[in-house]
N, C-alpha and C positions, 0 to 999 in steps of 0.2 A: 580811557585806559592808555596808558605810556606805553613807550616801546620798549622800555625795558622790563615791562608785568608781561608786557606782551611773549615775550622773548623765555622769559622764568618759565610761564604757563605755558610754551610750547617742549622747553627740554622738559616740563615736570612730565608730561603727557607721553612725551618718546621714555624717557626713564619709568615710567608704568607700562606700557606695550614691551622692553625689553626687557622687564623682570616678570612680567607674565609669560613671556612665551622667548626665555634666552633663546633656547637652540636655533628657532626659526630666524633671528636677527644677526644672532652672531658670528656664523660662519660667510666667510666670503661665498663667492660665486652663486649660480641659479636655486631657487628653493626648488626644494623636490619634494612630492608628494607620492607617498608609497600607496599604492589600492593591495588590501588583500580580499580575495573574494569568496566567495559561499560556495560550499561542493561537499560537505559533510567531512567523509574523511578522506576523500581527494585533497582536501584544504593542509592534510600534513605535509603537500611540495612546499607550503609558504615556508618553512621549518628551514627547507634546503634552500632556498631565496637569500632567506637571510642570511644563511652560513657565508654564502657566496658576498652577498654585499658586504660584509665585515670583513675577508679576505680582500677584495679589492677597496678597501678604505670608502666605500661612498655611502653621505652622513644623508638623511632623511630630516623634511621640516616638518611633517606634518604624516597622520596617517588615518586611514578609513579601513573600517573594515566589516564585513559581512558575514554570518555565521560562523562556520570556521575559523573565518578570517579575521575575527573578531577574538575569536580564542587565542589564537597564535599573538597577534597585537595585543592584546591584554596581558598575557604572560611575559612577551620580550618587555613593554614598556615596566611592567611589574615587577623587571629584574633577573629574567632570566636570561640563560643566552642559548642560541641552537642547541647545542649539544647537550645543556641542561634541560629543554624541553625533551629533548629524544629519552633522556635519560628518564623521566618524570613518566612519561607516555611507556615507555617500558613494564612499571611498577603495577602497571592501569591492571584490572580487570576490565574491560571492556564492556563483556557480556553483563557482568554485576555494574559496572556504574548504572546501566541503563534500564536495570531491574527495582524497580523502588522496592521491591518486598522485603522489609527487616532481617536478618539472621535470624533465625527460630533460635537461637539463643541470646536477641535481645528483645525479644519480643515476649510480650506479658502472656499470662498462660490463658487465660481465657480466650483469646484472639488465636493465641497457639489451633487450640481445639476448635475454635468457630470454625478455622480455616480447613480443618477436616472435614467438614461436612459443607460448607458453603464457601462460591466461590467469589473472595477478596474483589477478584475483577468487574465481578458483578454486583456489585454492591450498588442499591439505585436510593437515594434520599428520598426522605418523607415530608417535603416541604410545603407551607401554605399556598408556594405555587404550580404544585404540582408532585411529580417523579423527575428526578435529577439524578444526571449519573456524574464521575467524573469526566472534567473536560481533555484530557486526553488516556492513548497508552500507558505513559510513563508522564508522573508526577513531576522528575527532574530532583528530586529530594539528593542522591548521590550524585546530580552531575554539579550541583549549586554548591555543596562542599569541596567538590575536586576545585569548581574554578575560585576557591576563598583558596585552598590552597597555594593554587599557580598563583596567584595574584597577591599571596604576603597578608590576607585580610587577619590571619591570627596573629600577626606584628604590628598591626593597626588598622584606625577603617581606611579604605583605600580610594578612594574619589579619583574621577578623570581631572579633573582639572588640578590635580595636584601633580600628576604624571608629567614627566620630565619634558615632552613633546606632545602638541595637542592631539587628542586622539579622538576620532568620532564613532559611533559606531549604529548601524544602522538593524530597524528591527521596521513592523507592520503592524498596525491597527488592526486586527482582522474584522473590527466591528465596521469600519469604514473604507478600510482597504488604504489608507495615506499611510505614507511615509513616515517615519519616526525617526528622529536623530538623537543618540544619544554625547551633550559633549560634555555634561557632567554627570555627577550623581555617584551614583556606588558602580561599582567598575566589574563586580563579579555579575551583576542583577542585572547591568545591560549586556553582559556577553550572556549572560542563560536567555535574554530575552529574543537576541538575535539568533541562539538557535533553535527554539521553538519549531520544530517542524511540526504543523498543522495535525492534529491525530494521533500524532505520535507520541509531543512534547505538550503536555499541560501548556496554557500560556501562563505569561507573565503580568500579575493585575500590576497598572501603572496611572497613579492618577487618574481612574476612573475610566481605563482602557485596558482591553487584554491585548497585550501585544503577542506576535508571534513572528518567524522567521525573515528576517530584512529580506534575503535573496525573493521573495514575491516582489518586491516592487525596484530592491535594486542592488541587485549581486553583485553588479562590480562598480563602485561607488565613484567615480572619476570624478562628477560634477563636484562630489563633496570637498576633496581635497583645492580644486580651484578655487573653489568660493571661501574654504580655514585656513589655509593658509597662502593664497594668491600664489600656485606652485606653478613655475616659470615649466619645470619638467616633472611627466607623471609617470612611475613609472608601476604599472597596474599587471597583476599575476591573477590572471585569469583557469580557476579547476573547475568550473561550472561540468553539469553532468549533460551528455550528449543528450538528443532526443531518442528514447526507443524506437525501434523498428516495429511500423505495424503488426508485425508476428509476434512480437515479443510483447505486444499490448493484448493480453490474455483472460485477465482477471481484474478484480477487485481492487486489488493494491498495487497491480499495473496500473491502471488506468489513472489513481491518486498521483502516482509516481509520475507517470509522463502529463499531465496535469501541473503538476508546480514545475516539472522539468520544461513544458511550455511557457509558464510566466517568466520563471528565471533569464529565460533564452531569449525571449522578446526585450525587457529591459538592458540585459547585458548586450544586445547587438547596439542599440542608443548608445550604451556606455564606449562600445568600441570605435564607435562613427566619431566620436565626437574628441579622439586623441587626433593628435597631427604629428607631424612629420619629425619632430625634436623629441614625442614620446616613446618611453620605451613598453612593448608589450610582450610580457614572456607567458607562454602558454604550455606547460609541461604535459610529455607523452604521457598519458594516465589510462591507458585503453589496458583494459584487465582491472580496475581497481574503482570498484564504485563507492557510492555514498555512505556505504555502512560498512566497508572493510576497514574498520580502526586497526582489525590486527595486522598489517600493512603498513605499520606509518613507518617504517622506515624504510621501506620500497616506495614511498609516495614521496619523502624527503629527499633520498635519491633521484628522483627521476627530476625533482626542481630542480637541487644545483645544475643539475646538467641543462637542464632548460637554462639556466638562468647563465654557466660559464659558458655557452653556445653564444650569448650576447655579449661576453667579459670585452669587446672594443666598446658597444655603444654604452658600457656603464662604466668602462678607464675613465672614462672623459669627464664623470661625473668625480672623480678620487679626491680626494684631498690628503694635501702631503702628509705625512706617519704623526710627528708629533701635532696638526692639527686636528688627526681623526685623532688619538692618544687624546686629547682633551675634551674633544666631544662625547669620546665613547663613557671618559669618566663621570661626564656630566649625567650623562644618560644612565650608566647604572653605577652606582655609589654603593658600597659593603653595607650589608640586612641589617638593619636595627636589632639588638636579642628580646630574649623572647621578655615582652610588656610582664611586670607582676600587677596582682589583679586585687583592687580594695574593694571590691563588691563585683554581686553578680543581681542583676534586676530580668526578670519574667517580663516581658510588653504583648500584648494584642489579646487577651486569653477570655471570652466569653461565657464558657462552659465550662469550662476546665480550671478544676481548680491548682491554682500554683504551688501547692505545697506538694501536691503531687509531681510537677517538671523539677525541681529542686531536689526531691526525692531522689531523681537517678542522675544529676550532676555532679560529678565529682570534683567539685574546684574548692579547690581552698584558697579565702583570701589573702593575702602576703605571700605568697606564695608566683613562679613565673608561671604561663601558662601553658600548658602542656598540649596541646595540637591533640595528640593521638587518643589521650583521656576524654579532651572535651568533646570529640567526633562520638568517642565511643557512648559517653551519656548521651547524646543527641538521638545515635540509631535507639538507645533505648526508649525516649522522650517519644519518638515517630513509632516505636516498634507497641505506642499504645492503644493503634488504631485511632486515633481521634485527630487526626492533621496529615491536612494536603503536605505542610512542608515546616522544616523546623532550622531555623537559621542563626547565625549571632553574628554581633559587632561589636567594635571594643570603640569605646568612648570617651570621650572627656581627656585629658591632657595629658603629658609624659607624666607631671606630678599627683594626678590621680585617675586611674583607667576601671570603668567599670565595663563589664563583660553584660552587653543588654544579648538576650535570648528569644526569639521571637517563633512559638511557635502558633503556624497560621491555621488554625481549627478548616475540619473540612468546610466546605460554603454547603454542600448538600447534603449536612449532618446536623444532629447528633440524633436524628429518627432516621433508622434505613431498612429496606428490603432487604432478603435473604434468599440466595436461591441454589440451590444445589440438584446434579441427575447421576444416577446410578445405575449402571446397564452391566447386566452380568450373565453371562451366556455361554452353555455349553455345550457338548451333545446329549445329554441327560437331563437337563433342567435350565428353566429360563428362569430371571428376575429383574424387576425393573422399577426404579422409583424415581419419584420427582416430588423434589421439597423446597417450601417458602416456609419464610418465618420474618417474623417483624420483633424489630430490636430498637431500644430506646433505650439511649443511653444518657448521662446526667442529669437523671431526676432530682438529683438536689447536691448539695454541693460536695457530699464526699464519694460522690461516681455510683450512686442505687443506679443499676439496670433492668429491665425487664423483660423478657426474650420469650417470647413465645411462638413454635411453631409447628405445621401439619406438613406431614409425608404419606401419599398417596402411592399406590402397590402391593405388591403380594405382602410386602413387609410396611406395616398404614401404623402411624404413629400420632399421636396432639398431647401437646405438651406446653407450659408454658411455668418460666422460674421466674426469682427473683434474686437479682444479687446486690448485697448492700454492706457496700464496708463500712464500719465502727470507728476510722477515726480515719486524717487527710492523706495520711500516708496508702493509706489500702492496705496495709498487711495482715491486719484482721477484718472477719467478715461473716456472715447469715447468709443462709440460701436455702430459703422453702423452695418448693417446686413437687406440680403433679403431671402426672401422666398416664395417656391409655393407650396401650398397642394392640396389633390384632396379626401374629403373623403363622407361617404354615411351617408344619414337619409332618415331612417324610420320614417312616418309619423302613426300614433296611434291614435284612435278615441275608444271609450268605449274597452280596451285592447284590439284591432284587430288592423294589419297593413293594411292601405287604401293606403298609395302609400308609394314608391319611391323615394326621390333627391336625384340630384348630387351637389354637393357642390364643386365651384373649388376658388381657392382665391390665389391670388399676395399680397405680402407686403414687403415693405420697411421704414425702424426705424432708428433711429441716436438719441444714447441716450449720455446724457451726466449722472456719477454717483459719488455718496460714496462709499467705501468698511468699514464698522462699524467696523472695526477688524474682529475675525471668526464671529461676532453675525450675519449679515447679512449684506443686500445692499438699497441701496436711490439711485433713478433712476428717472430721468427725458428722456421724451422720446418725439420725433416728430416720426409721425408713418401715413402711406399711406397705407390702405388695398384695395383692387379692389375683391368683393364677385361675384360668378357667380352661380346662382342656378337654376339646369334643371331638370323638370319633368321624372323618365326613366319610373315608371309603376305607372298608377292608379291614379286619377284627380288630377289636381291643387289648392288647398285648400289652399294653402300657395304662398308668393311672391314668384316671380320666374323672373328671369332676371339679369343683372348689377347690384350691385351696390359698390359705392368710399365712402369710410369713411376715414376723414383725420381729424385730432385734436393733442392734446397733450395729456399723458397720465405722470400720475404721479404715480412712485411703491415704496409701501416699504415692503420690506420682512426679516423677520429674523426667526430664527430656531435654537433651542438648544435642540431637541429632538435625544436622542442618537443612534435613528436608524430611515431612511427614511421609515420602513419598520417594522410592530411588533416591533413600541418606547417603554422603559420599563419607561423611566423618561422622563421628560424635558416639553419644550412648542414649540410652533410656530405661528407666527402670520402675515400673510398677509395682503394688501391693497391694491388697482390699482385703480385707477379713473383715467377715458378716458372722455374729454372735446373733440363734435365734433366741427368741425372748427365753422360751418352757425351758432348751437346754435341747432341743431335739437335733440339732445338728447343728455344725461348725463348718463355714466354707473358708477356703485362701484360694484366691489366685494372685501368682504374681509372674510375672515376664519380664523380661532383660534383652536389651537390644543393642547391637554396639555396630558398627561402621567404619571402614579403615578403606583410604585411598592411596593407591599409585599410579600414579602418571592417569593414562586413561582406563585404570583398572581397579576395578571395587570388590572388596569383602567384604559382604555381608551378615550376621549371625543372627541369630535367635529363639530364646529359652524359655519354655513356656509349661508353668504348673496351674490347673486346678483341681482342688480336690478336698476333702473333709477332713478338718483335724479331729471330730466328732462325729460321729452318727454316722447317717449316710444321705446325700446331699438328695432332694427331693427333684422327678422331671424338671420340674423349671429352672433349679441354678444346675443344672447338671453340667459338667466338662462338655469341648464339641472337639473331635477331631472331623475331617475332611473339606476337601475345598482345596482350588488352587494354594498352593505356596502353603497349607496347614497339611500335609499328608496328600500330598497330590497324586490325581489317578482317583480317588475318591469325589463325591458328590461333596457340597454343605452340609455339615453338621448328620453326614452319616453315620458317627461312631458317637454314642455321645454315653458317657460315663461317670460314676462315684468318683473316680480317680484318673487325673489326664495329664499325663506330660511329653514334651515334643521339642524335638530339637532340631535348627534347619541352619545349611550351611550355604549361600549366596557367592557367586562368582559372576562377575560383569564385567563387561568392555563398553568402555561408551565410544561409542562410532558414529554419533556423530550431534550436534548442540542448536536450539532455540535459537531464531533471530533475533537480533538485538529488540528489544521491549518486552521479551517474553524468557518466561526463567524454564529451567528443564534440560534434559537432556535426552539421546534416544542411546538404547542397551541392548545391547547381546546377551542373556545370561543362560544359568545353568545354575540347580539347586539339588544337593543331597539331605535328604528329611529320616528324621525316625520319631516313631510313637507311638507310644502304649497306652491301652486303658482297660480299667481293674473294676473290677463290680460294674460292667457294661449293662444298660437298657437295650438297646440295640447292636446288632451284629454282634451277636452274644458268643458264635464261635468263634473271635477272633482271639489268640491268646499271645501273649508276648509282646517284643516290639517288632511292630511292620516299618518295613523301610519305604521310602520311597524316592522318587526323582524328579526332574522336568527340567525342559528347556522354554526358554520365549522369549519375545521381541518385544522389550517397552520403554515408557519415557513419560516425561511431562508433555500434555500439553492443554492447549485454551480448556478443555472440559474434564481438565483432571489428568491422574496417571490411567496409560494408557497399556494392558498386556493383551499379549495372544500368545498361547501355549501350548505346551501337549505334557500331560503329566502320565507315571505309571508307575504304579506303585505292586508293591511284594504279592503274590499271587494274579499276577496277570491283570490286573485291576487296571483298565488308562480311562484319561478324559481329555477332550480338548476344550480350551477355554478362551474366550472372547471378554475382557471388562473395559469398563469405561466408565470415569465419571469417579464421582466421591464417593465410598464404601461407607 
């Protein structure tokens, strides 16, 4: 080889190294390598770090980053600048990124109703290799959208190695406990991966690994920046969370807590030993502000610059003159591409699920630019089907033709699950108490047949099992046989005393034919065969008693946009059912109206509630029920029960105080005004007119359902106190 090949082959080789990595070669003076480190939302100082470094002119070659810290580097290098991140963090809900659970009004209605009776979180897979539940709290479905937003992903796919400065970013095997570096790839998937908190955060399948939170093995990444970019100066922004104080290591999720807060703290002291005397290390006051106060990031950004202009000599020194940072800084972030138009949109990963169904709730039109806020919205629909851990997209293929691939990732411990639901309802007059399982099987063939069958055990004992099968890929029409047997108790009430006893037992079988509205609701047509059986156990027969067959057609329409089945802050609902008996012997409607209005931290509540006979006169067993918490309160269950029933309640709430981050709810002060009458009365047959009534209580969401405690009293001296728990 000549010395002149020689010579060629060496500028060719320096000419590929400083078109791969400009920033790092072309600024004079020492390479500096930024560490941001892992602290949850301690990690919003890095925010004020950076303000500070962009004010004093000093450019960065290279950067590493750790949970948090990963976020923050992912968005600056992605185009943002301080203040634009502050501003972004702003918009956050916090407590909902970190809630996977759909809006009950993107969410399909069957799922809507499951979730009334069984609880979502408890959902256990029916797999060949056993019972699977999910692998964490929170799926990350809302936080893996937030960071495609920080990061430009709906302007294109976003790769590290495309980023203007090389960027690493650090996550954990949890199968083997090694180190994971991320220095390419897709740039939103390695920042979800590195914050994975164990239990908390679903992990991240990678290559035949679940990764989760880098800060396990190495929170403040020093080594990495020496070895990417040979950085002569480090300068490493350490928000790692203290260790607890043995008093404060109490419980359960202490102990988790000071747990990772031990591993963190053992690698991050390696990481500190091993700066020397030219590095710079800034460690901002963050005492009051822990790992899950996001709502804080701007007291957390604060408290960095000041950490970080506390050192403004040992980082002057790093400055470069105005117009050489002015060219740096252009280089680094360049004006946002607009928004990609879209020649296709392709479904990838889908097993069970058939894709004409995910296309169903996308609203993208091709030629068309891409709309950010539209495609989110069909996404929460797409997740809100219950059928996927997580539902994500990227845009592909060239400026001259971009397709929109859509990837949603079916549960791993689906599409056969567990059902589990408990209901505890307790006063000083009467107890009740149930607990139900049911097994659910879903995708029996390709246009989404389910099969759901299940037993509830207690004073109210239930076995039932349907089938639901839509007629074509869309789902919007559909069949639904289904039978069922109950067995449950009434108390019979005369001037507020119990005089007897029923047993209530009943058979039915229904074959509906239906609509699905989109998420709003469903249209139901129904043939339906009930067989009622009513046996005296204590105290006279005042009431029918014996057989009886009720068979007609029943007509339903239900819809619901109220944003929680449970303490609704917004939204409405409104029901209807009318049942035609076969002979002509009587005619029933019920229908109820529900609506929901928020301010600030204060809720109004309403609700309107009719049943009664537009024929005849409605037989014991579909008869109206007034009494019970929140229905005529101050009365027992289903004390007043009547031919003709309607009832109106007016809700007032304070919420005082909110769920920890992974869990959705809230906790309420409230106070309810009720009135309600009923006409051709079975029971409590003196009652005439409308009774009023009141209450106060304390409730919320929480892990086993809405949670009240009360005291009601209603019109002639009538009170109860109440205790519920669990699904109703």
């Amino acid at each position: 080889m000549t010395a002149s090949t020689c010579l060629r082959l060496a500028l060719l080789l320096a000419l590929t190294l400083i078109s791969a990595c400009p920033t790092a070669w072309a600024q004079p003076g020492p390479r500096i390598g930024l560490v941001l480190g892992g602290g949850g939302a301690r990690g919003t100082a890095h925010v004020g770090v950076l303000e500070v470094l962009d004010a004093l002119r000093v450019p960065v070659h290279c950067v590493a980053g750790t949970s948090m810290g990963s976020l923050v580097a992912g968005a600056w290098l992605g185009g943002l600048t301080p203040p634009q991140m502050l501003e972004r963090m702003g918009k956050v809900d916090w407590h909902d990124l970190f809630d996977d659970d759909p809006a009950r009004s993107e969410t399909n209605y069957r799922e809507r109703r499951l979730a009334q009776s069984y609880y979502p979180s408890l959902e256990a897979g029916v797999t060949p290799d056993g019972l699977r539940m999910a692998r964490g709290l929170v799926g990350g479905q809302k936080i893996k959208l937030f960071f495609n937003s920080l990061v430009g992903a709906d302007r294109g796919e976003r790769i590290i190695e495309s980023l203007p400065l090389p960027l690493s970013i650090v996550a954990t095997d949890i199968g083997t406990g090694e180190r994971v570096v991320f220095r390419s790839g897709e740039l939103a998937a390695a920042m979800r991966a590195s914050m994975s908190v164990p239990a908390v955060l679903a992990p991240v399948p990678y290559q035949g690994r679940y990764l989760v939170d880098g800060g396990l093995v190495d929170n403040l990444p020093v080594r990495e920046v020496r070895e990417r970019c040979q950085a002569d100066v480090v300068i490493a922004v350490d928000v790692g969370s203290p260790l607890l104080q043995p008093q404060q290591v109490e419980s359960l999720a202490s102990v988790s807590l000071q747990m990772i807060n031990i591993l963190t703290e053992q690698n991050a002291q390696a990481s500190r030993a091993s700066l020397g005397p030219g590095d710079i290390y800034i460690q901002p006051d963050l005492k009051g502000i822990t790992a899950a106060d996001f709502g804080k990031f701007r007291e957390g950004a604060a408290r960095g610059k000041k950490a970080a202009e506390a050192l403004a000599p040992q980082l002057a020194r790093l400055a470069l003159p105005a117009a050489d940072y002015a060219a740096w800084t252009a280089r680094l972030r360049g004006p946002p591409p607009p928004a990609p138009l879209i020649d296709g949109v392709m479904i990838a990963g889908l097993r069970h699920v058939n894709p004409v169904l995910v296309h169903e709730h996308l609203d993208i039109v091709p030629g068309q630019p891409l709309d950010t806020v539209r495609l989110e919205d069909g996404l929460a629909r797409v997740y809100g089907e219950g059928d996927f851990e997580s539902v994500d997209y990227a845009l592909l293929g060239t400026r001259a033709r971009r397709i929109l691939q859509v990837t949603p990732t079916e549960k791993s411990w689906g599409p056969d699950y567990l059902r589990f639901g408990v209901d505890l309802q307790a006063s000083n007059k009467e107890n009740d108490f149930a607990l139900r399982m049911a097994y659910h099987r879903k995708w029996l063939n390709p246009l989404g047949g389910e099969w759901l069958s299940g037993v509830q055990i207690g004073e109210r004992a239930t076995l039932y099992t349907q089938f639901y099968q839509p007629i074509e890929a869309r789902q919007r029409f559909f069949v639904q046989p289904a039978l069922a047997v109950a067995r449950d108790r009434l108390n019979v009430y005369q001037g507020d005393s119990r005089i007897a006893e029923y047993r209530l037992r009943n058979r039915g079988a229904s074959l509906g034919l239906g609509i699905n509205a989109g998420t709003a609701g469903q249209l139901r047509l129904e043939r339906t065969v009930r067989k009622y059986d009513a046996t005296v156990e204590t105290g006279p027969a005042t009431l029918p008693t014996g057989e009886t067959t009720l068979r007609g057609w029943q007509v339903v329409a239900d819809f619901d946009q109220l944003d929680r089945a449970f303490f609704p802050s917004r939204g409405w609902s409104a029901r209807a059912a009318w049942f035609r008996h076969d002979h002509g012997d009587y005619s029933r409607l019920a229908t109820e109206l529900r609506a929901a209005r928020v301010w600030g931290d204060y809720v109004l509540n309403g609700r309107l509630h009719y049943t009664g006979s537009t024929d005849g006169r409605l037989p014991l067993a579909e008869a109206g029920a007034l009494g019970g918490f929140l229905n005529l309160s101050g009365y027992v269950r289903n004390q007043v029960l009547a031919d003709d029933v309607r009832f109106a309640i007016l809700r007032g709430e304070k919420i005082i105080g909110r769920m920890p981050l992974g869990l959705s709810g809230d906790l309420r002060i409230g106070m309810s005004l009720e009135a309600g009458s009923a006409r051709n009365r079975y029971t409590e047959t003196g009652l005439d007119g409308w009774q009023a009534a009141a209450s106060i209580y304390l409730g919320g969401m929480t892990p086993l359902g809405p949670l009240y405690f009360g005291a009601g009293l209603a019109q002639g001296g009538r009170s109860s106190l109440y205790l519920f728990i669990g699904l109703p």
